[in-house]
C-alpha angles and dihedrals in degrees: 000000000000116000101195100047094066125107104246125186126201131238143210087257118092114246090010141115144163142206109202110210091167127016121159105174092194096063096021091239112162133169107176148155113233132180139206132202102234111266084027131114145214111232120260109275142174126232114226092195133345123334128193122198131192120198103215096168142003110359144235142227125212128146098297099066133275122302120193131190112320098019114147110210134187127194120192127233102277096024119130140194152142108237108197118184113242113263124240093030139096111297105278113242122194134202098202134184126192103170079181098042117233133258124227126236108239122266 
C-alpha cells in the first residue's frame, strides 16, 4: 500500500489525519486509515461497541500497552483510550474498525 498516495484529510486535531473507506452516521459504523504525526494523539474516545485496530506503520502507546508495526488490537464495547504515536518514529497509520462508531471525550 502506498502511503502517500492516500487521500488524507486532515483533522481538527493537530498531526492527524484520516481517510474514511467506510462512515454511516446513522449506525456509527467507521473503517477508516488515520494517521498520526509521530509524538501526536488521538484524542480520548469512547468505543460504543468493538474496535479493531491494525497497526500498518509506525506504532502507538495508550493504556492499554505499546503496539508497533503489525499489532492487531482489539478493544472491547465500552472500552475507552487515548492512542498517541511514538515519538521519534515514522508517522503511525491505523486501519481501524468501529462497527459501533466512538464517542469523543469532551473538549
Amino acid at each position: 500500500m502506498d502511503l502517500a498516495a492516500i487521500p488524507w484529510r486532515p483533522t481538527r486535531h493537530p498531526g492527524i489525519a484520516v481517510h474514511f473507506y467506510a462512515s454511516d452516521q446513522g449506525t456509527g459504523r467507521v473503517l477508516a486509515l488515520i494517521r498520526m504525526d509521530p509524538g501526536c494523539g488521538y484524542p480520548r474516545h469512547r468505543h460504543r461497541g468493538p474496535e479493531r485496530v491494525l497497526v500498518l506503520q509506525g506504532g502507538y502507546d495508550d493504556e492499554h500497552g505499546r503496539h508497533p508495526a503489525g499489532a492487531f488490537v482489539d478493544y472491547a464495547p465500552d472500552s475507552a483510550h487515548h492512542p498517541r504515536a511514538i515519538a521519534g518514529a515514522v508517522p503511525c497509520v491505523l486501519l481501524a474498525l468501529a462497527p459501533e462508531g466512538v464517542e469523543l471525550a469532551p473538549a
